[in-house]
MIKEFI-551667 format. One record per residue: y, x, z of N, C-alpha, C in turn. Coordinates in nm, 2 decimals. Example, Ala and Ser with C-alpha at 12.3 -4.5 7.8 and 13.67 -1.06 7.14 Angstrom:
BEGIN
<node n_north="-0.57" n_east="1.32" n_up="0.78" ca_north="-0.45" ca_east="1.23" ca_up="0.78" c_north="-0.33" c_east="1.32" c_up="0.78"/>
<node n_north="-0.22" n_east="1.28" n_up="0.71" ca_north="-0.11" ca_east="1.37" ca_up="0.71" c_north="0.00" c_east="1.29" c_up="0.79"/>
//
This chain:
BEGIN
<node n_north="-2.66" n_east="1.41" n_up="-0.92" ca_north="-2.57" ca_east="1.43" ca_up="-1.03" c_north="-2.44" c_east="1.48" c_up="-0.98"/>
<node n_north="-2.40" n_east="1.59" n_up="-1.04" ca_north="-2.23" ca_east="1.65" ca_up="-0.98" c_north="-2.15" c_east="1.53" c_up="-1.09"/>
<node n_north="-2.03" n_east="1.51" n_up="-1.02" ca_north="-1.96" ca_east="1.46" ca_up="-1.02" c_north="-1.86" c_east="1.56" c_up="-1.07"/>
<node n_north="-1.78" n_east="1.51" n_up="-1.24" ca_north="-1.68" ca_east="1.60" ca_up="-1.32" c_north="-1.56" c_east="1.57" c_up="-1.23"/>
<node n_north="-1.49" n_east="1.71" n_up="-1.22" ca_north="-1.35" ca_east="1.69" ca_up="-1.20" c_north="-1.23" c_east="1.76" c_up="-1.21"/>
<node n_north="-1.10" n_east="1.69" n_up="-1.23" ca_north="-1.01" ca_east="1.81" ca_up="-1.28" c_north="-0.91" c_east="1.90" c_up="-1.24"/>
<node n_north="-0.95" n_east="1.83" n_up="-1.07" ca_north="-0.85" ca_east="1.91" ca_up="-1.00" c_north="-0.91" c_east="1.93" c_up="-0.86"/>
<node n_north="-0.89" n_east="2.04" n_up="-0.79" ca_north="-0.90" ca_east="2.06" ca_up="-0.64" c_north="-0.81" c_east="2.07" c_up="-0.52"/>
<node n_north="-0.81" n_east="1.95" n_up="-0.44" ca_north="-0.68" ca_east="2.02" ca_up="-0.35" c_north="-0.78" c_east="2.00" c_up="-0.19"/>
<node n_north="-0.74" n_east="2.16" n_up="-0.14" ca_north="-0.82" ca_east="2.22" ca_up="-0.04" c_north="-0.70" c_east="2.21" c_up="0.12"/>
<node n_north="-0.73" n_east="2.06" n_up="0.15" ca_north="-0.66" ca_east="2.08" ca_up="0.27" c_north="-0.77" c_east="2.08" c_up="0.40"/>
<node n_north="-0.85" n_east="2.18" n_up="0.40" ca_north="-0.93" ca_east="2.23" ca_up="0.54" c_north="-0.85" c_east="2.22" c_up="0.61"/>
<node n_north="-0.84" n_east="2.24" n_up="0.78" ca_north="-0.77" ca_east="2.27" ca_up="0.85" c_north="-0.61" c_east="2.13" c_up="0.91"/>
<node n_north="-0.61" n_east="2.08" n_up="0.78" ca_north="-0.50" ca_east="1.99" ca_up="0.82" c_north="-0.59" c_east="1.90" c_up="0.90"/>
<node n_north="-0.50" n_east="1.79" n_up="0.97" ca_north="-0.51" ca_east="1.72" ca_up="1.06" c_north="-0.46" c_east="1.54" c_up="1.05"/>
<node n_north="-0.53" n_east="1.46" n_up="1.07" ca_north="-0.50" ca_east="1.30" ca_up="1.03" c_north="-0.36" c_east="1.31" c_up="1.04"/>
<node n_north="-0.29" n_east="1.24" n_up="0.96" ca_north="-0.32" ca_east="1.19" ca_up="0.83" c_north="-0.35" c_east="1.28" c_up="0.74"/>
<node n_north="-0.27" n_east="1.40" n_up="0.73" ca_north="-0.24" ca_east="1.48" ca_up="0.69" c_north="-0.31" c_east="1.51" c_up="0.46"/>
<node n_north="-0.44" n_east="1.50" n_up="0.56" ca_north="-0.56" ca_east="1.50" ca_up="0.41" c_north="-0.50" c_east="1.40" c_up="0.32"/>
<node n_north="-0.50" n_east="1.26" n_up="0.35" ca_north="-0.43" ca_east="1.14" ca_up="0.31" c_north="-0.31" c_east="1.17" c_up="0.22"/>
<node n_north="-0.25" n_east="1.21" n_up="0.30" ca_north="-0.09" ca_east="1.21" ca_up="0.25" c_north="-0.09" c_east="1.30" c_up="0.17"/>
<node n_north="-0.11" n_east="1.39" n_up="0.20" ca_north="-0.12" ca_east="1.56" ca_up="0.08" c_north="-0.22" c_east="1.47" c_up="-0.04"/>
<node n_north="-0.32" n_east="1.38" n_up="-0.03" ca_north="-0.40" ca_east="1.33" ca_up="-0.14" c_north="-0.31" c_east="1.22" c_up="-0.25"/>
<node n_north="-0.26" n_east="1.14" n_up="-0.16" ca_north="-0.16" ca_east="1.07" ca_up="-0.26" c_north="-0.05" c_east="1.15" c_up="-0.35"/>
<node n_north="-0.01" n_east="1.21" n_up="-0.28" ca_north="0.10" ca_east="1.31" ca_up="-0.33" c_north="0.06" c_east="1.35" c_up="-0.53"/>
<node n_north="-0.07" n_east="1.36" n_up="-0.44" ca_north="-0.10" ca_east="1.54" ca_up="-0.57" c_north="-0.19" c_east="1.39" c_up="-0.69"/>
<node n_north="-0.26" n_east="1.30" n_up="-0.62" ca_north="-0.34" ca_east="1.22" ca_up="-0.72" c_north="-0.20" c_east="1.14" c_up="-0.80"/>
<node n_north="-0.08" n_east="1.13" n_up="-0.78" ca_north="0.08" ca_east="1.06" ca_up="-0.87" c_north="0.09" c_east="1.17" c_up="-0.95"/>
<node n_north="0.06" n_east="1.29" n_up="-0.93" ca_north="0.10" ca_east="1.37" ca_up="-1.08" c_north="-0.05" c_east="1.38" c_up="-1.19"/>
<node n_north="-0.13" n_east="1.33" n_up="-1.13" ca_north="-0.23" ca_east="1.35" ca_up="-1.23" c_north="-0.23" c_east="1.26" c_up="-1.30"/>
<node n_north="-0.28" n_east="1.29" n_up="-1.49" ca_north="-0.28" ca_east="1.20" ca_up="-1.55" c_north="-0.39" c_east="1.04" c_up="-1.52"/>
<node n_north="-0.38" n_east="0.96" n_up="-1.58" ca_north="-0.51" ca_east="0.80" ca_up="-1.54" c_north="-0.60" c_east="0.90" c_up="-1.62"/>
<node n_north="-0.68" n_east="0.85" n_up="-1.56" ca_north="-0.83" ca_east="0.87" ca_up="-1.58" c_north="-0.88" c_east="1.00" c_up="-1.51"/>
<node n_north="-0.82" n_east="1.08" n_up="-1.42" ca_north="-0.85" ca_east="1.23" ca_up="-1.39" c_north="-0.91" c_east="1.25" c_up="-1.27"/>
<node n_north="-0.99" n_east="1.29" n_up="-1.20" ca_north="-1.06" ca_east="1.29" ca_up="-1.10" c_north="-1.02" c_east="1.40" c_up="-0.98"/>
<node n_north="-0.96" n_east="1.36" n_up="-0.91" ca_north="-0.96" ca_east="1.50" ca_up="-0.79" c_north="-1.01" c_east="1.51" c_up="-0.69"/>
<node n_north="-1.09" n_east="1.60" n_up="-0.66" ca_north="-1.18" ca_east="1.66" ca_up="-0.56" c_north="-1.05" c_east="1.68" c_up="-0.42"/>
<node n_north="-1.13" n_east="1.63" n_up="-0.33" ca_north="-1.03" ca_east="1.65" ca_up="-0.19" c_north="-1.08" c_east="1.70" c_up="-0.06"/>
<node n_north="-1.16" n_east="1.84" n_up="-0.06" ca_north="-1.22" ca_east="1.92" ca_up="0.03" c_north="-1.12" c_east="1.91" c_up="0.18"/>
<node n_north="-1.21" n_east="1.86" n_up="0.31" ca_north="-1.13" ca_east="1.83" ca_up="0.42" c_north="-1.22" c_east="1.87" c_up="0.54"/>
<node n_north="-1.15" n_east="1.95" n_up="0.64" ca_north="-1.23" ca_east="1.95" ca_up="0.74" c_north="-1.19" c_east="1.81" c_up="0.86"/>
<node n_north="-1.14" n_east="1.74" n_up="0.85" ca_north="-1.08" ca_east="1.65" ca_up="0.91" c_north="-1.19" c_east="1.55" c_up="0.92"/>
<node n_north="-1.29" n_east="1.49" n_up="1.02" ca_north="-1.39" ca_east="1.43" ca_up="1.01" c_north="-1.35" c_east="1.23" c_up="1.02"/>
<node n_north="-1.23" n_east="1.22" n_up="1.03" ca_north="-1.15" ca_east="1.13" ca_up="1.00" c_north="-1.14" c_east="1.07" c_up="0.87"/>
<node n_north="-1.10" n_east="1.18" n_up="0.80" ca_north="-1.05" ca_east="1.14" ca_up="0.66" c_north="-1.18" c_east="1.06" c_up="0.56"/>
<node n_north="-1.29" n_east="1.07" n_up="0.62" ca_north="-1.42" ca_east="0.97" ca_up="0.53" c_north="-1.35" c_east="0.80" c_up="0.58"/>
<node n_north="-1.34" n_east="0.77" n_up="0.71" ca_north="-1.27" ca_east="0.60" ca_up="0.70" c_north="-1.18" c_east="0.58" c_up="0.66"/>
<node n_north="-1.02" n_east="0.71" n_up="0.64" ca_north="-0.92" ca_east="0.68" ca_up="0.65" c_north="-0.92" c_east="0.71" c_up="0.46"/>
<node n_north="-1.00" n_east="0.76" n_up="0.39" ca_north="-1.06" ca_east="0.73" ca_up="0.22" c_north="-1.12" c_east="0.61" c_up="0.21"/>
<node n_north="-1.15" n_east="0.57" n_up="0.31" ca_north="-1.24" ca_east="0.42" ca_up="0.23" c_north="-1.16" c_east="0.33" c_up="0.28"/>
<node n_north="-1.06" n_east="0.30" n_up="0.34" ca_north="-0.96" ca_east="0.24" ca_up="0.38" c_north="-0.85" c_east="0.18" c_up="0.28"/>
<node n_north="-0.77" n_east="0.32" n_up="0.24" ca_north="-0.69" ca_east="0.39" ca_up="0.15" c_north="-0.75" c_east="0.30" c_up="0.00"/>
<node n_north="-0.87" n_east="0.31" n_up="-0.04" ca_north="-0.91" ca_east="0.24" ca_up="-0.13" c_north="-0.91" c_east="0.08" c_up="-0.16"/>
<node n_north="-0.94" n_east="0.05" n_up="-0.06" ca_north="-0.93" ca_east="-0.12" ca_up="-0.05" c_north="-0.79" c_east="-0.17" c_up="-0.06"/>
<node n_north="-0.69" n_east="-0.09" n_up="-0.05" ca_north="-0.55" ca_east="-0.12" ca_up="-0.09" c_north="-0.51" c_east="-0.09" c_up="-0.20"/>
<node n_north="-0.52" n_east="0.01" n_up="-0.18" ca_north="-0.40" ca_east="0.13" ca_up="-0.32" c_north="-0.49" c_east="0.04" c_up="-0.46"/>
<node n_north="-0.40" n_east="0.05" n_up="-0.53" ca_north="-0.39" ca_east="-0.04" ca_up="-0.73" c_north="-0.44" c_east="0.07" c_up="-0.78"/>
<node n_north="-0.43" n_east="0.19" n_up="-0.77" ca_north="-0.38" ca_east="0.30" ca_up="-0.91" c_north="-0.53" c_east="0.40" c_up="-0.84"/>
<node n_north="-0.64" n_east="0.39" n_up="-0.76" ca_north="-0.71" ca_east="0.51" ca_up="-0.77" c_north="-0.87" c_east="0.36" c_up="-0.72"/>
<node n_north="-0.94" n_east="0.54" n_up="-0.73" ca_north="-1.12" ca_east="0.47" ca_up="-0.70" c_north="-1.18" c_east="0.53" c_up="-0.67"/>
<node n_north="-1.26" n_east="0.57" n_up="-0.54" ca_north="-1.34" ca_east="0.64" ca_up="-0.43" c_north="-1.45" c_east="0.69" c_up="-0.53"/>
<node n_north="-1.48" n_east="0.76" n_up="-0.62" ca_north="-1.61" ca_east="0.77" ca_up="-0.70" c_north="-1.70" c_east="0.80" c_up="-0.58"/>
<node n_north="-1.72" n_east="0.86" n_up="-0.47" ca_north="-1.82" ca_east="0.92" ca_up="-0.39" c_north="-1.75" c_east="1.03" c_up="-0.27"/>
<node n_north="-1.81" n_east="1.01" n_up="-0.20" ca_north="-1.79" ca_east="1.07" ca_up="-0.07" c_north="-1.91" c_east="1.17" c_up="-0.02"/>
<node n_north="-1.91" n_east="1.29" n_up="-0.03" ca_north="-1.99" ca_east="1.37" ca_up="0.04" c_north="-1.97" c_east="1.47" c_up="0.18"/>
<node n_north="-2.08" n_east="1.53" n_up="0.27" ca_north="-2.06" ca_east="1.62" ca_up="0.41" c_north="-2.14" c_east="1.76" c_up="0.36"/>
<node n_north="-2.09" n_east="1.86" n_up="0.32" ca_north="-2.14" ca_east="2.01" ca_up="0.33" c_north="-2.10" c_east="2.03" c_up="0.39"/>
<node n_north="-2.19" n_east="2.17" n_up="0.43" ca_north="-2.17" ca_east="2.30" ca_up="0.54" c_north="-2.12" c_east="2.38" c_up="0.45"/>
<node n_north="-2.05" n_east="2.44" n_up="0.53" ca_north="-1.94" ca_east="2.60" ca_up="0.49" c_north="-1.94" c_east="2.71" c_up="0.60"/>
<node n_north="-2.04" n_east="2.80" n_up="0.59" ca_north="-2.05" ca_east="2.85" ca_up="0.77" c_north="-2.01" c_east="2.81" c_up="0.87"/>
<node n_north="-2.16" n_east="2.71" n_up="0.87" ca_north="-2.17" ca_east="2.63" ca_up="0.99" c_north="-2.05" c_east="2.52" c_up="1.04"/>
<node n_north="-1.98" n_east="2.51" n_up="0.94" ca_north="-1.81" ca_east="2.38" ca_up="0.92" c_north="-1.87" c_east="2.29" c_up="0.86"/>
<node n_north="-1.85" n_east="2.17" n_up="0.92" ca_north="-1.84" ca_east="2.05" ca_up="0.83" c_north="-1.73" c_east="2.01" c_up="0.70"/>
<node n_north="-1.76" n_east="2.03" n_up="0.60" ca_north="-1.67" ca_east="2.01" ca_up="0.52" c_north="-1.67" c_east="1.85" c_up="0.44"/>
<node n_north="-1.59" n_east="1.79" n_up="0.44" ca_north="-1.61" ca_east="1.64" ca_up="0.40" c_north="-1.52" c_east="1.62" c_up="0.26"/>
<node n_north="-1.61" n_east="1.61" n_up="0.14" ca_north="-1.52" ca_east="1.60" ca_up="0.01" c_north="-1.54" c_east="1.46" c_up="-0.06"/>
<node n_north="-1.41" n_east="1.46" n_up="-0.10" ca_north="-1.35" ca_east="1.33" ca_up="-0.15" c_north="-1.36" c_east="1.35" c_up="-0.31"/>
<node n_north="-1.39" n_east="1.26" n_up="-0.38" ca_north="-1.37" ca_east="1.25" ca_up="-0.51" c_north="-1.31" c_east="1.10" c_up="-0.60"/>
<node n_north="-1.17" n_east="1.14" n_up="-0.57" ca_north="-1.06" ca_east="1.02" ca_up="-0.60" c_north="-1.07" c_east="1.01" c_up="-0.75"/>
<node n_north="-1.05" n_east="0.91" n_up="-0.84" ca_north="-1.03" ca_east="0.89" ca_up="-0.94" c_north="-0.89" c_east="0.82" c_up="-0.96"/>
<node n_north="-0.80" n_east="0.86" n_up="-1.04" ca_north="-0.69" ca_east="0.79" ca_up="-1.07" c_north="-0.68" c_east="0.67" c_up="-1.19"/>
<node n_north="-0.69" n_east="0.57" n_up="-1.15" ca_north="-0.68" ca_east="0.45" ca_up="-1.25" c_north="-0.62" c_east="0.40" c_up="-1.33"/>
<node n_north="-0.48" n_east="0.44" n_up="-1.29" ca_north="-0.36" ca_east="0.33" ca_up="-1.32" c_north="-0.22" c_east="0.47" c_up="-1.28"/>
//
């Protein structure tokens, strides 16, 4: 089952924390209830998302997946905003 969502932010290439931080940022202007997709080549950012979650009040890990993108590991996040 795909997972709806209403925003994408594509930080390949960045580097810990970096995914993280760029993800809080952009998930405070979305409205509650909105889902954003968070495409990362950073193979980090899967602990430092499930980490992030056990704290933060205002969001919710719906699912964590690992695609290939020629031959790249790509690791996507799908945040939900709660609160």
């Amino acid at each position: 089952m795909a997972i709806e969502f209403n925003e994408t932010l594509d930080v390949k290439g960045a580097k810990c924390p970096m995914p993280l931080v760029k993800t809080r940022k952009t998930i405070n202007k979305l409205p509650v209830g909105n889902v954003l997709q968070v495409v990362a080549t950073e193979r980090g950012s899967v602990a430092d998302f499930q980490g992030w979650v056990k704290t933060a009040k205002n969001i919710e890990l719906l699912e964590q997946e690992t695609v290939q993108e020629n031959g790249t590991d790509l690791y996507v996040h799908y945040v939900k905003r709660t609160a």
